[in-house]
Structures are given as structure tokens and as C-alpha cells.
Residue, then its C-alpha position, 0 to 999 in steps of 0.5 A: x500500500x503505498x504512502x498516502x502522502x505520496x498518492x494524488x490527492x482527491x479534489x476534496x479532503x476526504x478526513x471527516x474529523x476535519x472540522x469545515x473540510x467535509x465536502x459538501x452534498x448537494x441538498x444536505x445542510x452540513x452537519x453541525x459541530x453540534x448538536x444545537x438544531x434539535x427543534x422540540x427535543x432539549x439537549x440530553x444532560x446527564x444528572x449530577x447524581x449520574x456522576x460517580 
């Protein structure tokens, strides 16, 4: 397998944990950084009595 630095690199990052780097689909919003679009449903906090 050869080094993926020395292999051409596609027109796009293809790293998804590169935060803004994703490519973009046509039709698809891009998905958030978080989780903040969630209409009707609050954010899941876990209880302080969860905490050991």
C-alpha cells in the first residue's frame, strides 16, 4: 500500500474529523459541530447524581 502522502490527492479532503473540510452534498445542510438544531427535543444532560 503505498504512502498516502505520496498518492494524488482527491479534489476534496476526504478526513471527516476535519472540522469545515467535509465536502459538501448537494441538498444536505452540513452537519453541525453540534448538536444545537434539535427543534422540540432539549439537549440530553446527564444528572449530577449520574456522576460517580
Amino acid at each position: 500500500m503505498p504512502d498516502p502522502q505520496t498518492t494524488p490527492q482527491p479534489s476534496y479532503p476526504t478526513d471527516p474529523t476535519t472540522p469545515g473540510q467535509q465536502p459538501i452534498q448537494p441538498g444536505k445542510p452540513p452537519e453541525p459541530l453540534e448538536p444545537q438544531e434539535v427543534p422540540g427535543q432539549p439537549i440530553p444532560t446527564p444528572p449530577p447524581a449520574a456522576l460517580p
